[in-house]
C-alpha positions as CSV (number, residue, x, y, z in Angstrom):
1,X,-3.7,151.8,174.5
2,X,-5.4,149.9,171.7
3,X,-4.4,152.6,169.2
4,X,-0.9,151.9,170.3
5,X,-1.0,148.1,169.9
6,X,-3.0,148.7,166.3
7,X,0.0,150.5,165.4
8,X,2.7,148.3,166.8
9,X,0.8,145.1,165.0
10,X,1.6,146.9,161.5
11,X,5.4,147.6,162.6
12,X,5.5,144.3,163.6
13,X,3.9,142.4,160.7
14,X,6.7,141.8,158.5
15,X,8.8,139.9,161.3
16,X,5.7,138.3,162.6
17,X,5.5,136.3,158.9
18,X,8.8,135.9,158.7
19,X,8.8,134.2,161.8
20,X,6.1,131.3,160.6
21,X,7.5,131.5,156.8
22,X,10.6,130.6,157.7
23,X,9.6,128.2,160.6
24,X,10.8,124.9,157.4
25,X,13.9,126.6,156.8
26,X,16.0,125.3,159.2
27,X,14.3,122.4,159.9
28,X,16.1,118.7,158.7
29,X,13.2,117.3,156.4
30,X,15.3,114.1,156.1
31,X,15.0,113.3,159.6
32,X,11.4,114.2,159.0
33,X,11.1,111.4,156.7
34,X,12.7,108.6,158.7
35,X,10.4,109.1,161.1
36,X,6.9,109.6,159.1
37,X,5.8,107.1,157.0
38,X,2.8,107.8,154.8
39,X,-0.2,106.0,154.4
40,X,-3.6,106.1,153.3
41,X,-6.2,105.5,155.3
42,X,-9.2,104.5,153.5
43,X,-11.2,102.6,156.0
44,X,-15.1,104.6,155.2
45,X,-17.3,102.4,157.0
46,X,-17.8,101.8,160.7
47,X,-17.4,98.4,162.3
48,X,-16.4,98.9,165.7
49,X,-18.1,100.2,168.5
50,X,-16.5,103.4,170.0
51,X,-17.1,105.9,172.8
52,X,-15.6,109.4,173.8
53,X,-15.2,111.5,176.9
54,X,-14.3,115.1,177.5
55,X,-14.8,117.5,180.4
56,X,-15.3,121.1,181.0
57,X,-15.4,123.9,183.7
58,X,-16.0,127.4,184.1
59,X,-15.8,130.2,186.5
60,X,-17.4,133.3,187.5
61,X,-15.3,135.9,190.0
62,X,-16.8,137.8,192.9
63,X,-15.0,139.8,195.4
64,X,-15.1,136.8,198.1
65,X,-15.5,134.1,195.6
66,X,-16.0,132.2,192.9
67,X,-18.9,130.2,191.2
68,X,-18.0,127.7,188.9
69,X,-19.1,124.3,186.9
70,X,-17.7,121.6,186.0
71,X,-18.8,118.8,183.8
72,X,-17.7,115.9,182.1
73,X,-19.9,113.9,179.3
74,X,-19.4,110.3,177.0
75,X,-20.7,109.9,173.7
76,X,-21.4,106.5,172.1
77,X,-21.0,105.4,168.3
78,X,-21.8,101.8,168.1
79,X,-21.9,100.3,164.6
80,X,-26.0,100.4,162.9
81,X,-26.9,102.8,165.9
82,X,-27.4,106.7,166.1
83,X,-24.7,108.1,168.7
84,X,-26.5,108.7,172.0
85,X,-25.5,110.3,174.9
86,X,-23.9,108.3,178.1
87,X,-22.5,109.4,181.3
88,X,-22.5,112.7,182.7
89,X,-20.9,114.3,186.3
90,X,-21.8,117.7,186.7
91,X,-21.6,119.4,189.7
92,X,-22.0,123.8,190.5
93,X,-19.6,125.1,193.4
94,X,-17.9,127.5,195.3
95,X,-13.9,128.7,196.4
96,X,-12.6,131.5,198.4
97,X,-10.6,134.0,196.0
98,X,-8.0,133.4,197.8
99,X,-7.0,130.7,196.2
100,X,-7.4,132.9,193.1
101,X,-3.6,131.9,192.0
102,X,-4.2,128.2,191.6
103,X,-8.0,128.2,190.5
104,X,-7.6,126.8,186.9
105,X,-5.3,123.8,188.4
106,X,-8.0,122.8,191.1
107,X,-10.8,123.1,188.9
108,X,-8.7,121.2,186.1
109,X,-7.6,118.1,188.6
110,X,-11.8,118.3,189.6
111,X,-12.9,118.2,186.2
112,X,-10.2,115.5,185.4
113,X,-11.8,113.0,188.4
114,X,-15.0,113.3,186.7
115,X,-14.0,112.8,183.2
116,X,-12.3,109.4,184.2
117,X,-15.4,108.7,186.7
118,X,-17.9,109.2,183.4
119,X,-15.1,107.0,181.4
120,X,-14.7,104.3,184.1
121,X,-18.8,103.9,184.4
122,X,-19.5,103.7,180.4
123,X,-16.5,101.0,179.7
124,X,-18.6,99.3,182.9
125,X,-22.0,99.8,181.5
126,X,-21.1,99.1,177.6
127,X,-18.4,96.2,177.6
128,X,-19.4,96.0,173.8
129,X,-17.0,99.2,173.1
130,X,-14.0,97.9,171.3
131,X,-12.3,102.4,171.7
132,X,-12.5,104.7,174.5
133,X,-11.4,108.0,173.2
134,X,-10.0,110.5,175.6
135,X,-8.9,113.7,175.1
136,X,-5.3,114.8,175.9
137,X,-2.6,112.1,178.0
138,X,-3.1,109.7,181.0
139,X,1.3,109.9,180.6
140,X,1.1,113.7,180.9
141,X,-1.8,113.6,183.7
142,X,0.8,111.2,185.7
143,X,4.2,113.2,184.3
144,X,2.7,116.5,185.9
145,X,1.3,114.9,188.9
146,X,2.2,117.7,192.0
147,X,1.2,116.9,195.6
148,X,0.6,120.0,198.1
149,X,2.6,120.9,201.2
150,X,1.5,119.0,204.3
151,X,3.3,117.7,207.0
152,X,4.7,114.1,205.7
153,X,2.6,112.7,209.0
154,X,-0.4,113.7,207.6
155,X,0.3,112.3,203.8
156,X,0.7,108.5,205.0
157,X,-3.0,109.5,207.5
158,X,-4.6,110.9,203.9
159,X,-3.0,107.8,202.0
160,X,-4.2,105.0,204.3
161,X,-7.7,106.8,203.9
162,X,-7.4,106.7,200.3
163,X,-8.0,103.1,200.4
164,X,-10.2,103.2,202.0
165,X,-13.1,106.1,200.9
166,X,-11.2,105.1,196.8
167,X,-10.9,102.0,195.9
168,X,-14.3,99.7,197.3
169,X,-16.5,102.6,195.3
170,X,-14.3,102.2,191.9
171,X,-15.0,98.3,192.4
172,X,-18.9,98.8,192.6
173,X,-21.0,97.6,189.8
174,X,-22.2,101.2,189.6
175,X,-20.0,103.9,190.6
176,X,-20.8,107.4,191.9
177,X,-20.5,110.2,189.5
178,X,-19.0,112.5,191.9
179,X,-15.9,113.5,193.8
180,X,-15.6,111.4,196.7
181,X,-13.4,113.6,198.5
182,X,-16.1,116.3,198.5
183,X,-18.8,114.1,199.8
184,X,-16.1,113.4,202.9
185,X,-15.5,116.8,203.8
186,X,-16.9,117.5,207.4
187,X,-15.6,113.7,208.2
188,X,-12.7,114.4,206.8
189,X,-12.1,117.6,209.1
190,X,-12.9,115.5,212.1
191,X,-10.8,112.6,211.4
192,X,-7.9,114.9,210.7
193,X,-8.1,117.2,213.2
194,X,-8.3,113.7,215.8
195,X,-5.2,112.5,214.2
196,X,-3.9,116.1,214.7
197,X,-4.1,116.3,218.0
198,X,-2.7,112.6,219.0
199,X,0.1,113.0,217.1
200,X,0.5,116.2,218.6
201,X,1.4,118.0,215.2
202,X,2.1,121.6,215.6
203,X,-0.4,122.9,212.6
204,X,-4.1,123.6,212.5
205,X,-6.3,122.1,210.5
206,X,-8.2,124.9,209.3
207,X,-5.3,126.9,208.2
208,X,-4.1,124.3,205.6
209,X,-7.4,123.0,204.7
210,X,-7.7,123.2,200.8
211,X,-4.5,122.0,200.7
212,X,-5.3,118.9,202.4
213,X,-8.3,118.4,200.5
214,X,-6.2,118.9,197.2
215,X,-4.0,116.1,198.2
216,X,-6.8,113.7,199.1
217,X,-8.4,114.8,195.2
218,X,-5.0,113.7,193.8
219,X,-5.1,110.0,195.1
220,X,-8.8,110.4,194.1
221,X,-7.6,110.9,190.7
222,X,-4.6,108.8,190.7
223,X,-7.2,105.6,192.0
224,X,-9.1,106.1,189.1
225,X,-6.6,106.2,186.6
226,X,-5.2,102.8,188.4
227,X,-8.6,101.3,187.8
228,X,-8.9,102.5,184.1
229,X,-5.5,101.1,183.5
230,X,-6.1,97.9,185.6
231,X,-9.7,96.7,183.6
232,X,-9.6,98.6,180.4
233,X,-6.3,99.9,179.1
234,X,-6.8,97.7,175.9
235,X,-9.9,100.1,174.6
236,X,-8.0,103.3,175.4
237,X,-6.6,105.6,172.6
238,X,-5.5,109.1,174.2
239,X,-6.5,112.0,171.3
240,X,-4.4,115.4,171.8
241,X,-4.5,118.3,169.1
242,X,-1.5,119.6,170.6
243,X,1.6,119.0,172.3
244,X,5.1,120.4,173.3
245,X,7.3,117.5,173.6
246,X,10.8,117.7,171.4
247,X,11.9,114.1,171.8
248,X,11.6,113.3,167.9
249,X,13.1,116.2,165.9
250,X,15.1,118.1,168.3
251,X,14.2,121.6,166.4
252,X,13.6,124.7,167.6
253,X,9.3,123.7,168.0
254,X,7.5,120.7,169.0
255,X,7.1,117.4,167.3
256,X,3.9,118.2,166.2
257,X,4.3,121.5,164.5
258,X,7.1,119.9,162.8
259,X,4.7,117.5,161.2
260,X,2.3,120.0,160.7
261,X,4.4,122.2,158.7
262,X,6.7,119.2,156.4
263,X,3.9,116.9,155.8
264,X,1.1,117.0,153.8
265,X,0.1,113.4,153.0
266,X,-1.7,111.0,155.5
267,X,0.7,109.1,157.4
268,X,2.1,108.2,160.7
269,X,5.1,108.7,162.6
270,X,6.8,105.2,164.2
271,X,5.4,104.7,167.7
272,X,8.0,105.3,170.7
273,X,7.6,103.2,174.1
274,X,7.7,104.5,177.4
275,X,8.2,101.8,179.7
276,X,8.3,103.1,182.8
277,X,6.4,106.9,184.4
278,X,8.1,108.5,186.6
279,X,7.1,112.2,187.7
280,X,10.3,113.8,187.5
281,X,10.8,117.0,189.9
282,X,13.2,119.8,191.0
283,X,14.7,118.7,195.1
284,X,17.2,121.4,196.4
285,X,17.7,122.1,192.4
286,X,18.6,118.8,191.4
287,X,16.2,117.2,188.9
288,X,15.2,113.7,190.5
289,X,12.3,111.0,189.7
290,X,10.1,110.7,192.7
291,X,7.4,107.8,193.2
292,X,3.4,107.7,193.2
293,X,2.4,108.4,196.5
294,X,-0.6,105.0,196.1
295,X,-0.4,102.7,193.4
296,X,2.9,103.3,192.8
297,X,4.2,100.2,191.0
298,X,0.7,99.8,188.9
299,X,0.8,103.4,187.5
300,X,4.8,103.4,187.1
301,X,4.7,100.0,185.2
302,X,2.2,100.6,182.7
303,X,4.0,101.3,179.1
304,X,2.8,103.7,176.7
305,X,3.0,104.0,172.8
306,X,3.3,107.7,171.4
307,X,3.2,108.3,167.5
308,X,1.6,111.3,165.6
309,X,-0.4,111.2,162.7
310,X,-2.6,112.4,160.0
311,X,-5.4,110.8,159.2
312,X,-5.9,112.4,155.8
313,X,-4.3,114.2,153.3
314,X,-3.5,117.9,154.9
315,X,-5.9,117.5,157.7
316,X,-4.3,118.6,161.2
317,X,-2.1,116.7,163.3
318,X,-3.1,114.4,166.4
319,X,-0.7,112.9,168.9
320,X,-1.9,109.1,169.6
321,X,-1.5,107.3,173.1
322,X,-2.1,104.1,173.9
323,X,-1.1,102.6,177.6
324,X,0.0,99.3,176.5
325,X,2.5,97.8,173.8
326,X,1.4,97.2,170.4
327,X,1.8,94.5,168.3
328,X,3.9,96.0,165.9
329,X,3.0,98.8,163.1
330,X,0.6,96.6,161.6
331,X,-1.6,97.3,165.3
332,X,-0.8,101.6,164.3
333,X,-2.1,101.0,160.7
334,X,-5.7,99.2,162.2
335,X,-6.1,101.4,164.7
336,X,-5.7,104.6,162.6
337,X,-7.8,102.5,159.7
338,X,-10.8,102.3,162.7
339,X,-9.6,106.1,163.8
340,X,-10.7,107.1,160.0
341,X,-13.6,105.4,159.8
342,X,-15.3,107.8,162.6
343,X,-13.5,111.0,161.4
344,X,-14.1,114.1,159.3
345,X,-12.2,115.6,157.9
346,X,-9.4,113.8,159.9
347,X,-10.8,114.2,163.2
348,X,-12.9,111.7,165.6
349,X,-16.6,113.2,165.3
350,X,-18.0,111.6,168.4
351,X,-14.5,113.6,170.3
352,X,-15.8,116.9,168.8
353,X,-19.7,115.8,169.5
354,X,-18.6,115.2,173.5
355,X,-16.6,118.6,173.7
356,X,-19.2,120.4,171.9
357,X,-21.4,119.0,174.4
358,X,-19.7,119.4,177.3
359,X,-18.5,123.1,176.8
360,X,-19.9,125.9,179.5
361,X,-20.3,129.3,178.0
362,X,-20.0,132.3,179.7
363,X,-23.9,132.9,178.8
364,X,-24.7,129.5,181.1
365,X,-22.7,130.7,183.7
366,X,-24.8,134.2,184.0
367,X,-27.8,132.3,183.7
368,X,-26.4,130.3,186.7
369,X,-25.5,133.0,188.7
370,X,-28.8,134.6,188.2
371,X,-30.8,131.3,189.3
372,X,-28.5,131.4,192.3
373,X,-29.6,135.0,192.8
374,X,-26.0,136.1,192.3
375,X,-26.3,138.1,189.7
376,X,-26.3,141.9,191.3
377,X,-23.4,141.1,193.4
378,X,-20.4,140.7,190.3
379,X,-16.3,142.6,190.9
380,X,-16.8,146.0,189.8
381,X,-13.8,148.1,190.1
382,X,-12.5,150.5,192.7
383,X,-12.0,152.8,190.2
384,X,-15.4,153.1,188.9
């Protein structure tokens, strides 16, 4: 088999180049350069205090199960100081394989809670930060936001406990570095299955379980995105290396290749608002917004400023987001000036020093399942 592909790479190499040789051709540089203005920036010495957050998981797959980690970590940069370290959630658990299909989006909306939990506590802890940097997009997190099938009934009984288990712990002075909704398990199963049976709901509880706990994660989530937004949106700068969106160029591949392949000099694109978020989704095939199940007129009010940049001459392309208006291009230019200031070779070093930190390698996780005395009992085939 890997003959055969060997082979069909060499038949294939001459369209494969053609393919990203050509990818300018075609593309309308003019449009290009309404858009991106360029512009050094030349800022070389730090004088504002900055943190960043990033999160990680991994997985390892046994016949009834899985083991995994997840972990989230901030790193501090404050002017005259050595970066240090902040706030970490970690935690090490287990899921049926039968949720095998939908693994990577649980363990992603679980590592997400505790990357804004680790985010929420150092902006608490350190109200000397003038940036939090976060990798990838509160707008996206929001935009892609899906709640699981249970019975509407249950939704309001989940959303009025919300509230209650959610929003007094995110008000604390010191916040718990953990998912909530975890911690509530067994009272959650009893509370349900009470409000179950006087309602007289024809479902058991048992049967839809993960999905009830997955709904209860999202308000988790969406709480603490609410709070972010609500005390600190003002030191947020979102930092993605890539993204799909076409709403600039209209060509045949995102936004950001487009930059990545016309523009060589340091520069910025002109920010583009988005006043109002709104998950759109698909009802009987029609393609409608829907609302925020909590929080709904806080999260959907909340503008956001997009632009791309480089931050120096042919380094790679970042997508900026900030949740709030700016004040003008002059507010892009300082903010990229401070983004330099951090960077090498056009990228935030304290973002790459929390996700090299944060990583799990497939070498920690056998060492896990080891400790865990797992290690004799990994898949192995039916066919060997």
């Amino acid at each position: 088999m890997l003959d055969a592909l060997y082979l069909k790479s060499i038949e294939k190499k001459e369209e494969i180049d053609n393919f990203f040789n050509n990818i300018t051709k075609d593309i309308n540089i003019e449009e290009v350069k309404k858009e991106y203005n360029e512009c050094s920036f030349d800022k070389i010495k730090q004088d504002k205090n900055f943190a960043a957050i990033d999160g990680s998981f991994n997985k390892t797959k046994f016949m009834a199960g899985y083991v995994y980690a997840i972990t989230s970590q901030t790193i501090i940069s404050k002017c005259g100081e050595d970066i240090k370290k902040e706030s970490k959630g970690v935690d090490i658990k287990t899921i049926s394989t039968i949720h095998d299909t939908r693994i990577d989006s649980i363990l992603s909306l679980q590592m997400n809670i505790f990357e804004l939990k680790s985010t929420i506590d150092t902006l608490k802890k350190h109200p000397d930060l003038d940036y939090m940097l976060m990798d990838g997009s509160i707008s996206g997190t929001l935009t892609n936001y899906r709640q699981p099938e249970i019975p509407e009934e249950l939704k309001a009984f989940l959303r009025n406990k919300s509230y209650e288990y959610f929003e007094k712990e995110l008000e604390k002075d010191e916040i718990s570095l953990e998912i909530i909704t975890e911690r509530k398990k067994e009272n959650l199963k009893q509370t349900c299955n009470i409000f179950i049976e006087e309602k007289k709901l024809d479902i058991n509880y048992d049967d839809i379980e993960m999905n009830i706990i997955l709904c209860l994660e999202g308000y988790e989530q969406l709480f603490c995105i609410n709070y972010l937004l609500k005390h600190f949106k003002e030191k947020i700068i979102c930092v993605s290396k890539t993204s799909s969106k076409q709403s600039l160029f209209n060509e045949d591949i995102p936004d950001i290749a487009v930059i990545e392949y016309t523009c060589n000099k340091s520069g910025y694109t002109k920010p583009r608002l988005l006043e109002s978020m709104r998950p759109f989704r698909y009802i009987n095939q029609a393609l409608i917004q829907v609302d925020f199940p909590v929080k709904k007129l806080e999260l959907t009010n909340t503008p956001y400023e997009i632009f791309f940049t480089k931050l120096e001459d042919k380094s790679q392309v970042l997508k900026i987001e900030i949740p709030r208006k700016l004040k003008g291009e002059n507010e892009v230019i300082m903010i990229l000036n401070n983004l330099e200031s951090i960077s090498i070779n056009g990228y935030p070093h304290i973002l790459k020093k929390a996700h090299d930190e944060v990583k799990i390698g497939t070498k920690f996780m056998k060492r896990i399942t080891k400790d865990v005395n797992l290690s004799n009992r990994e898949d192995r085939s039916v066919l060997n």
